[in-house]
TORDODO-245016 format. One record per residue (C-alpha): x, y, z; residue number from 1. Coordinates in steps of 0.2 Angstrom, whole numbers, plus 2048, in hexadecimal, padded with zeros to 3 digits. Last residue first. Layout:
BEGIN
+-----+-----+-----+------+
|  c1 |  c2 |  c3 | sevo |
+-----+-----+-----+------+
|   X |   Y |   Z |  NUM |
...
+-----+-----+-----+------+
***
This chain:
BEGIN
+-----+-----+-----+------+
|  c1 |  c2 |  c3 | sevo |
+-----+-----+-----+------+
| 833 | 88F | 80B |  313 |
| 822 | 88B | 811 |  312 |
| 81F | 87C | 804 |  311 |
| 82F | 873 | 80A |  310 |
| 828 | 872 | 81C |  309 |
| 817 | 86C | 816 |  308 |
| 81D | 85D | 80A |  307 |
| 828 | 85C | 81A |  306 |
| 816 | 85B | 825 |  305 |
| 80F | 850 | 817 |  304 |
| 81D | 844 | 816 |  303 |
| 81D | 841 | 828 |  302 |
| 80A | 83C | 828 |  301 |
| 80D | 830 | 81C |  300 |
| 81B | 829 | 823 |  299 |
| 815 | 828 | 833 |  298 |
| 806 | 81F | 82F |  297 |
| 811 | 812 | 823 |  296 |
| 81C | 811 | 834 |  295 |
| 80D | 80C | 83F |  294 |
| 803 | 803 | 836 |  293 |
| 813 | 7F8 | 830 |  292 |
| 814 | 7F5 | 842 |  291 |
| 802 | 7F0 | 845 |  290 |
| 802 | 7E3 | 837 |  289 |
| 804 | 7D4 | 842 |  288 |
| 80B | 7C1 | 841 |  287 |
| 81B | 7C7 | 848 |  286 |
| 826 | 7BC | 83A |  285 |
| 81A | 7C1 | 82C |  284 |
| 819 | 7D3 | 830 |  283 |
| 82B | 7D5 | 831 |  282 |
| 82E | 7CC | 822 |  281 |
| 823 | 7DB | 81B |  280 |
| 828 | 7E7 | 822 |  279 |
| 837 | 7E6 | 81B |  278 |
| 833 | 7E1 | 80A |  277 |
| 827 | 7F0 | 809 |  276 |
| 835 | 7FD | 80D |  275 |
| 841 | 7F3 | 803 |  274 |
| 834 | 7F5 | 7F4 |  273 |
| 82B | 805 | 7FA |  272 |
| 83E | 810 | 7F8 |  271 |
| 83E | 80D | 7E6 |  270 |
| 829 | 813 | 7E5 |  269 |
| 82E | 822 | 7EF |  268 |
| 83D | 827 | 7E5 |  267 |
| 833 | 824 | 7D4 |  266 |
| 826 | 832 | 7DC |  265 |
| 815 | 82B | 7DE |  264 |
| 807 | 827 | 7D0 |  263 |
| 813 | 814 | 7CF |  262 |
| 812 | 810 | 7E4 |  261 |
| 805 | 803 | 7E2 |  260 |
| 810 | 7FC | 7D6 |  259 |
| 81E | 7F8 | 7E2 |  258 |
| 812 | 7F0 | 7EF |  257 |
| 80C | 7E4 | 7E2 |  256 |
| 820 | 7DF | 7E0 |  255 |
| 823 | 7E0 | 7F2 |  254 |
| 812 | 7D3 | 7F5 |  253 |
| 81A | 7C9 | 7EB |  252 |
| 82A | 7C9 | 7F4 |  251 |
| 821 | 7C6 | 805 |  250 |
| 818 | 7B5 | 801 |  249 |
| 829 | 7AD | 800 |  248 |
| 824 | 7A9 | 813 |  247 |
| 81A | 79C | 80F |  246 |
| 811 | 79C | 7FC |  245 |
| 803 | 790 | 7FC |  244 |
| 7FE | 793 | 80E |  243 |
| 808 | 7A5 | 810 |  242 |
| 7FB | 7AB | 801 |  241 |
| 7EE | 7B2 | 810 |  240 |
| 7FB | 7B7 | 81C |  239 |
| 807 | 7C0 | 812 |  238 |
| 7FB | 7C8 | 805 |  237 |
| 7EC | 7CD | 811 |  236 |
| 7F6 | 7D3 | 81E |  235 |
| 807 | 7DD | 817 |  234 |
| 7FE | 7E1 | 807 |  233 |
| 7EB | 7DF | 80C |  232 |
| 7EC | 7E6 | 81D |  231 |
| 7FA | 7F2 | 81B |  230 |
| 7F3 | 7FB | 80C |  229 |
| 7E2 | 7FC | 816 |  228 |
| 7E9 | 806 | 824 |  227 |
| 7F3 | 80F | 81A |  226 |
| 7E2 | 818 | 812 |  225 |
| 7DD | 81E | 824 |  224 |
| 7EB | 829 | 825 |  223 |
| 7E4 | 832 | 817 |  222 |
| 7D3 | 834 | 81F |  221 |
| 7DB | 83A | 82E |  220 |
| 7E4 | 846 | 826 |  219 |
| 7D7 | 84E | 81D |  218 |
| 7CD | 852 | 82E |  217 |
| 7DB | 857 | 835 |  216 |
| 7DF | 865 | 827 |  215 |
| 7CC | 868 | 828 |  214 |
| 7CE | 86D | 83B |  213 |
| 7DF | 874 | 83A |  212 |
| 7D8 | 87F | 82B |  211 |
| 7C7 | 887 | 837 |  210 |
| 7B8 | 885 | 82B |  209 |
| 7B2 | 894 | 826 |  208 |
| 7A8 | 885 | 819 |  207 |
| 7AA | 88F | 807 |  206 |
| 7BC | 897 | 80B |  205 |
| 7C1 | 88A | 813 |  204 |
| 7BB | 87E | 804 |  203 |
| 7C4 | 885 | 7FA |  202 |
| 7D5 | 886 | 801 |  201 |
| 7D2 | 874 | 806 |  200 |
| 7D4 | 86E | 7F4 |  199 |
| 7DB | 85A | 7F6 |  198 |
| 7EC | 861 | 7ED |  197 |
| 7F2 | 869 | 7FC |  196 |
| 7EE | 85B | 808 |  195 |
| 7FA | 84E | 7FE |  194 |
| 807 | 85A | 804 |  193 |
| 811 | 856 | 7FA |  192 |
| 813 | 84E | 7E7 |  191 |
| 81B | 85E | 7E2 |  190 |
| 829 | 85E | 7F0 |  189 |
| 82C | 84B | 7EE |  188 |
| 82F | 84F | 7DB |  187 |
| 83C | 85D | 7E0 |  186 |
| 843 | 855 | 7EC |  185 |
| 847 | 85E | 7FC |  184 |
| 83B | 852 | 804 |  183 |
| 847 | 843 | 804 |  182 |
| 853 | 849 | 812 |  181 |
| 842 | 84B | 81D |  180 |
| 83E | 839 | 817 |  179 |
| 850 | 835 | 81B |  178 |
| 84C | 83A | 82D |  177 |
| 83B | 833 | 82E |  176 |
| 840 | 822 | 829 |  175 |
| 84C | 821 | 838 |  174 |
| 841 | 824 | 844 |  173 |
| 832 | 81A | 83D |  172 |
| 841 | 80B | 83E |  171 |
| 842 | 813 | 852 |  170 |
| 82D | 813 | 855 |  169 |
| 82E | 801 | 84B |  168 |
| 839 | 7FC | 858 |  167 |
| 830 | 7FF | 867 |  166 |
| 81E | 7FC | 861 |  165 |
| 81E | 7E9 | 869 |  164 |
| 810 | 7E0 | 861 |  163 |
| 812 | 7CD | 864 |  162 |
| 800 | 7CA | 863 |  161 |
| 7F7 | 7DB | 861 |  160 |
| 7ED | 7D1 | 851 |  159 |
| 7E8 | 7DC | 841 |  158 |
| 7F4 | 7CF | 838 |  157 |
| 7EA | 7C7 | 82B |  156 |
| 7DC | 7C5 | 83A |  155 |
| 7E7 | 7BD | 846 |  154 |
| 7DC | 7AE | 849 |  153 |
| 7E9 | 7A0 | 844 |  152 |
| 7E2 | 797 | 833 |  151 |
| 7D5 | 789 | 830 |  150 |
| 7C7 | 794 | 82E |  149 |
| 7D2 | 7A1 | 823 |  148 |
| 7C6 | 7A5 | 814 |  147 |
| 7B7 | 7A5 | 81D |  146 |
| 7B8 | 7B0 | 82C |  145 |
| 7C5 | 7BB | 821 |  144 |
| 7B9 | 7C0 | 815 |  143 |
| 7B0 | 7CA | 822 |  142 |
| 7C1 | 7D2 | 828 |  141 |
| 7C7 | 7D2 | 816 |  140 |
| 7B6 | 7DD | 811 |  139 |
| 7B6 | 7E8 | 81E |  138 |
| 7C9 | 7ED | 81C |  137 |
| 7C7 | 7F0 | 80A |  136 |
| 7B9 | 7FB | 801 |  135 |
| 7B1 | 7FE | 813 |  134 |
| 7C3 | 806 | 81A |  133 |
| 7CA | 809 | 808 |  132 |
| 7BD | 817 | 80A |  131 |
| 7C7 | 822 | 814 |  130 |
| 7D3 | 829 | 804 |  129 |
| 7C2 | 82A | 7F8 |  128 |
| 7B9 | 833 | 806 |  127 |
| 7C5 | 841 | 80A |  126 |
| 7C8 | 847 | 7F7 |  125 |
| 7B5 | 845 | 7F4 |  124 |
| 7B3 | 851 | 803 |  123 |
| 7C2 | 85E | 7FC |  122 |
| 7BB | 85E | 7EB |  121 |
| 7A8 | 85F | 7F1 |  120 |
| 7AA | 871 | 7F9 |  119 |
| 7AD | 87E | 7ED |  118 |
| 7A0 | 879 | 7E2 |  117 |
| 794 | 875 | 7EE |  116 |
| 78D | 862 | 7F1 |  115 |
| 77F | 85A | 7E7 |  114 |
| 787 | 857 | 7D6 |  113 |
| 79A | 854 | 7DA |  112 |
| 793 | 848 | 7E7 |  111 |
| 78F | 83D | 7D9 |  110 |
| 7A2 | 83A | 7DA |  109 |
| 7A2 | 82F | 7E9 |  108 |
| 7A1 | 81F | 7E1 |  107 |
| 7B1 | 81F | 7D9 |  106 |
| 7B9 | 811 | 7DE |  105 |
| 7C8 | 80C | 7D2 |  104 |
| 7D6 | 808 | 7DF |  103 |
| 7CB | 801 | 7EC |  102 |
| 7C3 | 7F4 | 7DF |  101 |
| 7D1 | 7F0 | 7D8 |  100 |
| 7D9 | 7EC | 7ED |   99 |
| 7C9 | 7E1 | 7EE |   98 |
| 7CB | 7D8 | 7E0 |   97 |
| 7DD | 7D6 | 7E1 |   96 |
| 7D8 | 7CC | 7F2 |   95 |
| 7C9 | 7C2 | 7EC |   94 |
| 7D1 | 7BE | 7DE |   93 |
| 7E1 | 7BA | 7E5 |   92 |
| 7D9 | 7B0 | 7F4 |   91 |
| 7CF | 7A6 | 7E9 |   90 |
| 7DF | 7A1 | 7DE |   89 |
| 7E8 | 79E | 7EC |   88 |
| 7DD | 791 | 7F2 |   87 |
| 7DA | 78A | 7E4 |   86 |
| 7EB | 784 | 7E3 |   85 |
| 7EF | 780 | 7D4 |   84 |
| 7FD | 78B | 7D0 |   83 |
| 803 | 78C | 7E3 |   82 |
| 80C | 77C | 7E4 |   81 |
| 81A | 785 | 7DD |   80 |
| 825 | 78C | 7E7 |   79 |
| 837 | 78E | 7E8 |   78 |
| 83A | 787 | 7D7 |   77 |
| 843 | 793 | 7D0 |   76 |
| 835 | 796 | 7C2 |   75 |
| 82A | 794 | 7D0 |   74 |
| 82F | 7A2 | 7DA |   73 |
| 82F | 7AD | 7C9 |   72 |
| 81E | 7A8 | 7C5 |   71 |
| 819 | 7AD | 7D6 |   70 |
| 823 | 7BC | 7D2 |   69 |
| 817 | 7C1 | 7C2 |   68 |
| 807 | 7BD | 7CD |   67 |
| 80B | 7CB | 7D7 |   66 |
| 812 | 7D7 | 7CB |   65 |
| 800 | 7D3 | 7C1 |   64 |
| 7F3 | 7D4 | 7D1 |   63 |
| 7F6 | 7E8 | 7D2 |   62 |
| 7F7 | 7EC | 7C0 |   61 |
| 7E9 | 7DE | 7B8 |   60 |
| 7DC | 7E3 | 7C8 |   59 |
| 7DF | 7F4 | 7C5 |   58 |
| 7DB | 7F3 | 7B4 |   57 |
| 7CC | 7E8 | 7B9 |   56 |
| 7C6 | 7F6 | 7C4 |   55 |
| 7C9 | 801 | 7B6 |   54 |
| 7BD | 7FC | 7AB |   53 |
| 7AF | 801 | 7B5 |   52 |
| 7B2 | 812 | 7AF |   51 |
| 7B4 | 822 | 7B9 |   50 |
| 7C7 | 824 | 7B9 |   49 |
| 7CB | 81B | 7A9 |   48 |
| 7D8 | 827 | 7A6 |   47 |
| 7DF | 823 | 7B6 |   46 |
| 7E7 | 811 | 7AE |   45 |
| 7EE | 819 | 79D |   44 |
| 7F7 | 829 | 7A4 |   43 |
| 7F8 | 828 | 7B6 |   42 |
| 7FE | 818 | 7B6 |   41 |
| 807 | 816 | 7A6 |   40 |
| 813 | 825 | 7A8 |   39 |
| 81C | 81F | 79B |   38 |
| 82C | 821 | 7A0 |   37 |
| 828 | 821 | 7B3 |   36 |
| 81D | 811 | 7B0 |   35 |
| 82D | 809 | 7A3 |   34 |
| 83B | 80C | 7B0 |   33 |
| 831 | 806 | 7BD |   32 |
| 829 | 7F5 | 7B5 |   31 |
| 83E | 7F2 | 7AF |   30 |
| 843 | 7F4 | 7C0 |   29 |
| 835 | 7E9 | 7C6 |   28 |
| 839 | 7D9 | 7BE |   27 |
| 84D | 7DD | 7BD |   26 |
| 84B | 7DF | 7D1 |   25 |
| 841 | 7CD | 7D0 |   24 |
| 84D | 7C6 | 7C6 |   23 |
| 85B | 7CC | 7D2 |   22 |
| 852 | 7C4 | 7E1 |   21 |
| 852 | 7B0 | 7DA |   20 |
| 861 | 7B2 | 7D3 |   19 |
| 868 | 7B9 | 7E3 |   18 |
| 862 | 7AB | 7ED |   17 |
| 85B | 7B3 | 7FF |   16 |
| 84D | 7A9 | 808 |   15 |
| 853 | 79F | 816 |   14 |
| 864 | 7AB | 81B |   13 |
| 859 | 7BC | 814 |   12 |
| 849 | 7B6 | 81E |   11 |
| 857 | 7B2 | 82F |   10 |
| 860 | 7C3 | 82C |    9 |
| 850 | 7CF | 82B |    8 |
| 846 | 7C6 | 839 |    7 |
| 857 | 7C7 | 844 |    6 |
| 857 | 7D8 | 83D |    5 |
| 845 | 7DD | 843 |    4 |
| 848 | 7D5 | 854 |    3 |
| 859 | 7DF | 858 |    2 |
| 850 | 7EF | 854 |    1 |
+-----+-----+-----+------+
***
């Protein structure tokens, strides 16, 4: 724990200028309190579910907040050599691209046709959290032989370099104790178990499938999801944008983190922003994505089993 808050301390003593923060707070407080109003997300972005359209509404909502703090950063003149860069401009196609892409994929619903009733919403469930795997991860490792030639290999983070799983197993510690605090939320109780609402029940009763079996099954392909968030917020978005942005890259990538988290409970999207920042200076300064694996896997699966818990009583 005594690494992470010398990275913490040293990134606020560099970077920290309250002007600079606070309008970036305002920025996203503001995004929050109008989303959760209006419930934008769910309400005018999902309705598109199913329409090709939605990939550049997703490409707008996750690669706006991004660009809007760039804009920020050079408005306080931090960095600005970024706005004609083509560099950055290559990578923030090719990255928001990508992370549209997964968010508006629907490829699998043709299976609604050819698989039973009472089976196909728990399979399409499983595949659309797993396939972030082809949608994302293969891509940017492909991407990544050509986009970063010049760069250190550490694969936008998925390096063992300097990987020490000591304190992250203690900051997972500490998360799952206010997560379990957290779960007696009303909104937090209705949004968990994600594996409730994927319809197991259904195909139990279809399948005579044992439900530790398919409740693995669903958990693994959840889990798998997290890998890709860290790889292209914590990875793909420090790494890739720290040549024309340096280690500002992080608060960007907070404010695209943030909006990731708008179909979640308002508690959850706060809490991703310091959540985010964190692991995301801590990412930069170890060069490796492994820890944020860790935790955001941990999270996950800890809000499930409380989502659970809460569900028995």
């Amino acid at each position: 724990m005594k690494t992470v808050w010398k990275y913490l301390i040293n990134y606020q003593r560099e970077h920290f200028d309250w002007k600079l923060y606070a309008s970036i707070l305002v920025f996203l407080a503001i995004c929050i309190a109008l989303n959760y109003r209006y419930d934008f997300e769910d309400s005018v972005i999902d309705s598109y579910t199913g329409e090709p359209i939605k990939w550049l509404w997703m490409f707008l909502f996750q690669g706006g907040p991004f660009l809007v703090v760039c804009l920020i950063l050079f408005a306080f003149n931090k960095k600005r050599e970024w706005l004609t860069s083509q560099n950055y401009w290559l990578k923030f196609v090719v990255g928001f691209g990508l992370l549209a892409l997964d968010r508006s994929f629907y490829g699998f619903n043709f299976l609604k046709t050819t698989l039973p009733r009472l089976e196909w919403p728990f399979i399409v469930k499983c595949l659309n959290w797993s396939s972030s795997l082809l949608l994302v991860v293969v891509p940017l490792l492909i991407l990544y032989q050509f986009l970063e030639k010049d760069e250190e290999k550490n694969l936008y983070g998925l390096s063992f370099k300097k990987f020490d799983p000591k304190p992250y197993l203690m900051m997972l510690g500490i998360a799952v104790f206010f997560l379990g605090i957290g779960s007696f939320m009303s909104d937090l109780q209705n949004f968990y178990p994600r594996y409730s609402h994927s319809g197991p029940a259904m195909y139990i009763r279809s399948t005579d499938t044992p439900e530790w079996m398919v409740a693995t099954f669903f958990e693994i392909c959840y889990g798998s999801n997290f890998i890709s968030v860290e790889l292209i917020f914590r990875g793909f978005m420090i790494f890739a944008f720290s040549r024309t942005l340096g280690s500002y890259a992080v608060l960007p990538m907070v404010a695209s983190y943030a909006f990731l988290h708008f179909g979640k409970p308002m508690a959850e999207t706060i809490s991703s922003i310091f959540g985010g920042y964190l692991l995301g200076i801590i990412s930069y300064n170890t060069r490796n994505i492994w820890g944020g694996i860790m935790i955001h896997l941990g999270v996950a699966w800890a809000m499930e089993l409380f989502g659970w818990l809460q569900s028995l009583r």
